[in-house]
N, CA and C of each residue as an Amber inpcrd file, in Angstrom:
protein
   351
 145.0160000 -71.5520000 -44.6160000 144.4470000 -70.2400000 -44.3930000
 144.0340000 -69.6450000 -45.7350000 142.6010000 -69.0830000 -45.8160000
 142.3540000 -68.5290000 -46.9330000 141.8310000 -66.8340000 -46.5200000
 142.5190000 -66.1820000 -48.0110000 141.6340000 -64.8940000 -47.7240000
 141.0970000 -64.2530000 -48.5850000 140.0190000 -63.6580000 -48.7500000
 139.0970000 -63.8060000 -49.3070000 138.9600000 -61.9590000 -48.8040000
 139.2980000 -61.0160000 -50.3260000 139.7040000 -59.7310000 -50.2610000
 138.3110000 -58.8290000 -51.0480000 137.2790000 -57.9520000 -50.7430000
 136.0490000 -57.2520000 -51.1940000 136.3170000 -55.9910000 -50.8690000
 135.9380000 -55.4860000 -52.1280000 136.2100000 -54.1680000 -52.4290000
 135.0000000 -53.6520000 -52.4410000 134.4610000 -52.9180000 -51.2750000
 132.4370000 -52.0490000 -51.6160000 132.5710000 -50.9790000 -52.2810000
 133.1530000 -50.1100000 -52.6350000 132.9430000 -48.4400000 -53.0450000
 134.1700000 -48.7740000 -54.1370000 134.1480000 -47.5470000 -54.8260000
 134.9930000 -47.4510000 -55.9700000 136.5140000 -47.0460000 -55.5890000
 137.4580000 -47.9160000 -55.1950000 138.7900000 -47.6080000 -54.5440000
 139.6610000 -48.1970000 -55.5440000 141.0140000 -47.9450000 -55.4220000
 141.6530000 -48.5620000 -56.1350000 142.8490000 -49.1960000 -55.2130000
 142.5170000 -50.6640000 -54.9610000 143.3610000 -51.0710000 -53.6420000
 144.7440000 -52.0540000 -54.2710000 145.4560000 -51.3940000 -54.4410000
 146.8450000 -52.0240000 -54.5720000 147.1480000 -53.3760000 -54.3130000
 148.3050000 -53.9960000 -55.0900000 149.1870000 -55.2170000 -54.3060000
 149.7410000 -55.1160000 -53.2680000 149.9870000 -53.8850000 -53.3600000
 150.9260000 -53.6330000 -52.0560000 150.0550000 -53.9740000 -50.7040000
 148.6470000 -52.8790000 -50.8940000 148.0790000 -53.0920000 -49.6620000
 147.2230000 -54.5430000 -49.3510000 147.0510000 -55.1840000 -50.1770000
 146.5360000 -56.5930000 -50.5080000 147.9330000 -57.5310000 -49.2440000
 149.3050000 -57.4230000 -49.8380000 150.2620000 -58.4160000 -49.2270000
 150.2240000 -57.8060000 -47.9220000 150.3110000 -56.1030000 -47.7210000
 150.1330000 -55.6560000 -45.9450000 149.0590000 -56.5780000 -45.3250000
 148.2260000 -56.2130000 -45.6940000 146.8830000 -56.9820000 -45.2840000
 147.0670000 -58.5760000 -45.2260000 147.6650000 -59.6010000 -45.8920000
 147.8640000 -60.7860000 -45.4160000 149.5520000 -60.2590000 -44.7990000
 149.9820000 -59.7510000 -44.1580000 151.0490000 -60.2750000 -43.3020000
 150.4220000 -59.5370000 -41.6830000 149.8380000 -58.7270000 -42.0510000
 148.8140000 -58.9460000 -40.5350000 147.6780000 -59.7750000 -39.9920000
 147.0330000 -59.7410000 -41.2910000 146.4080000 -61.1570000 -40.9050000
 146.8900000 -62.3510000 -40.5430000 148.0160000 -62.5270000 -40.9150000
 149.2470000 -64.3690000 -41.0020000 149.5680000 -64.2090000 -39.9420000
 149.6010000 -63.1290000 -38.6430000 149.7620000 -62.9120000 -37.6800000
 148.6320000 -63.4890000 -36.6060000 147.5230000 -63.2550000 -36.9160000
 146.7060000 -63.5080000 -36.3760000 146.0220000 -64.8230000 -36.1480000
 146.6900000 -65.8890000 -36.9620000 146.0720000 -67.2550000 -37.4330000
 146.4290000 -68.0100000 -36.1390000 147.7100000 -67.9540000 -35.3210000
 148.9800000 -68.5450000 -34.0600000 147.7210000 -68.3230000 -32.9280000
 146.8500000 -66.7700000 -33.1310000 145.6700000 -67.1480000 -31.5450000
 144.6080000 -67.8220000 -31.8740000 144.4960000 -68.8720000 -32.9070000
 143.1750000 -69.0820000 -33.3050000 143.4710000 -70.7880000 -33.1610000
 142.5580000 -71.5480000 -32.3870000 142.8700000 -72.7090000 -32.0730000
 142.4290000 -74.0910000 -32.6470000 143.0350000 -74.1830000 -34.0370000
 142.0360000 -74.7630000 -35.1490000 142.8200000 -76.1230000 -35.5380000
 142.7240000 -76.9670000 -35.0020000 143.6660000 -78.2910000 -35.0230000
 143.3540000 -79.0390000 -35.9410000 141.6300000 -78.9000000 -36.7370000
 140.9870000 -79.8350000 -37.9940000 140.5390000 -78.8230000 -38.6770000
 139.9990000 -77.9100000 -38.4710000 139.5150000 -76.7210000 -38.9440000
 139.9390000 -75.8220000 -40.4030000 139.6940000 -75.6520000 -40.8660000
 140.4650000 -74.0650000 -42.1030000 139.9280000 -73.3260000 -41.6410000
 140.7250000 -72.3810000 -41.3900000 140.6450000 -70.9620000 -41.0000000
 140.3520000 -69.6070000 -42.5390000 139.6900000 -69.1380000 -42.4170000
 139.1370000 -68.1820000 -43.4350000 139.2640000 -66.2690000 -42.8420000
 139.9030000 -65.7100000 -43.9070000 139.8190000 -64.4820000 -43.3520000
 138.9130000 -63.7000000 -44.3570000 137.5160000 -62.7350000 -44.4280000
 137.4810000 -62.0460000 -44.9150000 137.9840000 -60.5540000 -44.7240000
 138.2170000 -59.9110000 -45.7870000 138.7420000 -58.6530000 -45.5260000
 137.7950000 -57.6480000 -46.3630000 137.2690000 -56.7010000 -46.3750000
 136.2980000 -55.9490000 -47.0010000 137.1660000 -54.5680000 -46.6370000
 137.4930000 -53.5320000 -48.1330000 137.4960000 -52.3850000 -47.8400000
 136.5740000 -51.3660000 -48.8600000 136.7050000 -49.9910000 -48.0600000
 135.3980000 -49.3360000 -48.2090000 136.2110000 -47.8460000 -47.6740000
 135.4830000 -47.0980000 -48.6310000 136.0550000 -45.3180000 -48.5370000
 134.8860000 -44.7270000 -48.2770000 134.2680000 -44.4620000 -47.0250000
 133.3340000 -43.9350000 -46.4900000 133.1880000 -42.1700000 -46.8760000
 131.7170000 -42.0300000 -47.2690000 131.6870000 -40.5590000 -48.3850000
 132.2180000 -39.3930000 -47.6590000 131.4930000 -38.8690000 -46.4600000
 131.7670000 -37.9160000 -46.3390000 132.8400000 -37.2570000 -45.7480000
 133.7030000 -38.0170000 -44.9490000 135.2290000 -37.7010000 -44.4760000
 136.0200000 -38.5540000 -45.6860000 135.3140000 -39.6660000 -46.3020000
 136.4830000 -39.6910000 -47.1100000 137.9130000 -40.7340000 -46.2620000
 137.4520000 -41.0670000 -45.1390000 138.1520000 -42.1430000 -44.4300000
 137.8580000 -43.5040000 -45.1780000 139.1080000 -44.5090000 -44.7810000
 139.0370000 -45.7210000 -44.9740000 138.3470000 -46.3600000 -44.0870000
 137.6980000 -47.3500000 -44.6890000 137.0930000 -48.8490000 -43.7240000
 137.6760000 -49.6990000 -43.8290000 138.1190000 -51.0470000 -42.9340000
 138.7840000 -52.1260000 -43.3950000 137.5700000 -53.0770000 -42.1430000
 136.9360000 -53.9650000 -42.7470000 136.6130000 -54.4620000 -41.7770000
 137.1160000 -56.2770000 -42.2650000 137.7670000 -57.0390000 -40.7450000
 138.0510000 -58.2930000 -40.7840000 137.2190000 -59.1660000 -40.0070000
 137.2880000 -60.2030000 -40.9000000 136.3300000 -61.1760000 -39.9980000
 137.1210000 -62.4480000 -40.5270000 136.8540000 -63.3220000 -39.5070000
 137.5920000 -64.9100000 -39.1810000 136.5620000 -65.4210000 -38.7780000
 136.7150000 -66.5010000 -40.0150000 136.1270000 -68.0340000 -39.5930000
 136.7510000 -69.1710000 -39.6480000 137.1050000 -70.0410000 -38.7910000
 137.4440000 -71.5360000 -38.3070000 136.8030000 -72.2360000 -37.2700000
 136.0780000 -73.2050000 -38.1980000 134.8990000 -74.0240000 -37.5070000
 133.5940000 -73.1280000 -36.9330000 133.3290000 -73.1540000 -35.4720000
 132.5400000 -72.4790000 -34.9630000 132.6010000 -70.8170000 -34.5220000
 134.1380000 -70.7190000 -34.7740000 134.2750000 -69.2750000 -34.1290000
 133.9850000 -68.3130000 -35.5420000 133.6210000 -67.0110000 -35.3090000
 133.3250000 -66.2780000 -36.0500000 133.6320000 -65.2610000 -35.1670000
 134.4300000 -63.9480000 -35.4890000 134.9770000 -62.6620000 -34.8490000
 134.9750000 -61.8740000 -35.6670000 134.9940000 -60.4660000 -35.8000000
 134.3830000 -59.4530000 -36.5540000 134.7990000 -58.4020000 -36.0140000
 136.2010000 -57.7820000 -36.8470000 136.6480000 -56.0670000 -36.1750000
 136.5160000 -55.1350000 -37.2610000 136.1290000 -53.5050000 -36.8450000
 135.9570000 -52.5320000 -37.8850000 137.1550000 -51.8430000 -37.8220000
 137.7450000 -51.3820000 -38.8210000 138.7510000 -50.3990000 -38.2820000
 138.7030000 -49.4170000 -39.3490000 138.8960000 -47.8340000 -39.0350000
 138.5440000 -46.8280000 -39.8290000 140.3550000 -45.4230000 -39.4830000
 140.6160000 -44.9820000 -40.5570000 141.6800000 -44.8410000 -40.9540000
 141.6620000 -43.8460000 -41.9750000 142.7460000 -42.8300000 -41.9570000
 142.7080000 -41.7390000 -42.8380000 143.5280000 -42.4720000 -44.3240000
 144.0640000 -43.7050000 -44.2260000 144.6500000 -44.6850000 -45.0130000
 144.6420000 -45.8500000 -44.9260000 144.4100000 -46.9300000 -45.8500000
 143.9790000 -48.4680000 -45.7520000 144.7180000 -49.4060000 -44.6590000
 145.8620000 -49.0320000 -44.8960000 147.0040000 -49.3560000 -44.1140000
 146.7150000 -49.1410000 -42.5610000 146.3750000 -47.6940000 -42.1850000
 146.1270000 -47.3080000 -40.8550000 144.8790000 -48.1460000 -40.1670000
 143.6130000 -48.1740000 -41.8440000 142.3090000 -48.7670000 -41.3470000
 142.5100000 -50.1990000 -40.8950000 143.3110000 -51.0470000 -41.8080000
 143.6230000 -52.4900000 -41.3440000 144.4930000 -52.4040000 -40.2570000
 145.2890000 -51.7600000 -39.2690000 146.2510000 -51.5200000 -38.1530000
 144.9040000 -51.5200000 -37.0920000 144.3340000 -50.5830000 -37.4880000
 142.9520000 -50.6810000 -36.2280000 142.5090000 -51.9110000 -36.1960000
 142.0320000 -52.2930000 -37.4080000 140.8400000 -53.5250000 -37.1750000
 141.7960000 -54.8900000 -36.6760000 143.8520000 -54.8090000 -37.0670000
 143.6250000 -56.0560000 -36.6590000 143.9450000 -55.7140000 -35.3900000
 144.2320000 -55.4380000 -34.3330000 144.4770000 -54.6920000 -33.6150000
 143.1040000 -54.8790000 -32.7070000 142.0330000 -54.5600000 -32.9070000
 140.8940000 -54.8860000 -32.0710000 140.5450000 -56.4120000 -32.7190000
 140.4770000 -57.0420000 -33.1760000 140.8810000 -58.1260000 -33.6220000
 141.7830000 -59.3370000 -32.5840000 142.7970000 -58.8780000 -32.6930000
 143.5390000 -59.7260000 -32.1620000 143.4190000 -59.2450000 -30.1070000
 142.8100000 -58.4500000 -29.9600000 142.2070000 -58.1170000 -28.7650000
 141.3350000 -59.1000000 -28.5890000 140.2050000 -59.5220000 -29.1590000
 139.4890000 -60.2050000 -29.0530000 139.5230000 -61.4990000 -29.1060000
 140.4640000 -61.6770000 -29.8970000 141.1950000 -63.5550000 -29.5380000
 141.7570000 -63.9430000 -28.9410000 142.8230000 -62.6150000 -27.9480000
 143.9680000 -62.9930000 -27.1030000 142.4640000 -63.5580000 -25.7550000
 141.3720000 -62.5000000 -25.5990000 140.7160000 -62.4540000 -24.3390000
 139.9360000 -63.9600000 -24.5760000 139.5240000 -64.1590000 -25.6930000
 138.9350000 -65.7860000 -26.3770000 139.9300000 -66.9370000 -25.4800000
 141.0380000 -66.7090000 -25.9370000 141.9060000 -67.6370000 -25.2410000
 142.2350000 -68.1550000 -24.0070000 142.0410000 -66.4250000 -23.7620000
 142.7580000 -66.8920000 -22.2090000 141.2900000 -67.4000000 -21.5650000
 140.0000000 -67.1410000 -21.5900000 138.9210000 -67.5880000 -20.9420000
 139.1340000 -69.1410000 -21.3310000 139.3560000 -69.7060000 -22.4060000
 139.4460000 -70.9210000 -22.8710000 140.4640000 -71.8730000 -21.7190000
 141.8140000 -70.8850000 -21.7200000 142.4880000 -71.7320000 -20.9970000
 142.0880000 -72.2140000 -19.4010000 141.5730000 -70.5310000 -19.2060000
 141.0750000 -70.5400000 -17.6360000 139.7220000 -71.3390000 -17.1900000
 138.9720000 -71.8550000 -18.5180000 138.1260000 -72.9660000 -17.9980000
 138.4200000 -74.0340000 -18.0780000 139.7310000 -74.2830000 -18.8030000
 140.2040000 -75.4890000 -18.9610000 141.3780000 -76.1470000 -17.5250000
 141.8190000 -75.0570000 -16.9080000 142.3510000 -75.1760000 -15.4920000
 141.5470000 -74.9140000 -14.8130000 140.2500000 -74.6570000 -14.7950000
 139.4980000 -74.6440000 -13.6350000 139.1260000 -76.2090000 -13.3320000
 138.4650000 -76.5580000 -15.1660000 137.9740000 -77.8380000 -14.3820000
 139.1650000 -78.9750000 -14.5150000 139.9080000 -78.7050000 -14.6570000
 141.6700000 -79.6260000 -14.2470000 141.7140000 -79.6470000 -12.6390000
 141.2070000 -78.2380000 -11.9780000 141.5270000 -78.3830000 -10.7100000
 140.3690000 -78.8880000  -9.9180000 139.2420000 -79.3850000 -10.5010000
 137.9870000 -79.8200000  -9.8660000 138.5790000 -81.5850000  -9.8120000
 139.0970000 -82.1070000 -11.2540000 139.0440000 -82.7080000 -11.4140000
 140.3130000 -83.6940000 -10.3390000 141.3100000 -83.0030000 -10.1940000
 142.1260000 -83.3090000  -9.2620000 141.9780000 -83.3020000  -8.0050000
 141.1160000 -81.9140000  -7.3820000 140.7520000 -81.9630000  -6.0750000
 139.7190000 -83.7240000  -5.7920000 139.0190000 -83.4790000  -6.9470000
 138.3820000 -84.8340000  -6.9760000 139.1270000 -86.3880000  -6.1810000
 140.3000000 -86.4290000  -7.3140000 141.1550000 -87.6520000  -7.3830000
 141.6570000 -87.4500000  -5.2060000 141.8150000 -86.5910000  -5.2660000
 142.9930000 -86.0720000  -3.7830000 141.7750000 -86.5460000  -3.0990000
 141.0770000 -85.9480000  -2.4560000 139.8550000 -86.0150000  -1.8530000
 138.9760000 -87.4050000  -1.5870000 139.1560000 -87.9420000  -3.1550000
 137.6790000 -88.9580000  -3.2910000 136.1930000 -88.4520000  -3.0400000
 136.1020000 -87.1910000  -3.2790000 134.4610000 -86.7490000  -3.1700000
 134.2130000 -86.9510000  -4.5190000
């Protein structure tokens, strides 16, 4: 797993929030189904002008998948809680469609065998 941390606007982003940021991300690697693959996280943060809110936006790449969450936050911490958070929304629902086409055609394939059609 690599991550790969961009800073857009003039912030001053800590170690601290650097290691938060990979132990939510290290979370996220277990829904991602990468058996030959490296998995890549970018992380980009950004202090948007006129509220003065945080941006954290994450994106994952391994192999073909590519996913992409924004998350915005009165603190970096809060902004990365959103994004992984819709994030890991989006991989749990990745999955389960994955599994559910993968028992669908398990059960074609068996009705098959039972049957002989």
């Amino acid at each position: 797993m690599q991550i790969k941390f961009m800073i857009k606007s003039n912030i001053d982003v800590s170690d601290s929030v650097k290691e938060y940021a990979e132990e939510k991300v290290a979370m996220l690697e277990k829904l991602i189904n990468n058996e030959n693959d490296e998995t890549q996280f970018d992380i980009e943060f950004q202090q948007e002008p006129p509220a003065g809110e945080y941006r954290a936006d994450i994106t994952v790449y391994s192999g073909s998948l590519r996913k992409h969450a924004v998350g915005r936050g009165e603190t970096l911490q809060a902004a990365i809680d959103v994004a992984k958070d819709e994030l890991e929304r989006r991989l749990r629902r990745d999955k389960k469609k994955r599994l559910a086409m993968f028992k669908r055609g398990a059960r074609k394939i068996k009705e098959m065998f039972r049957f002989g059609k």
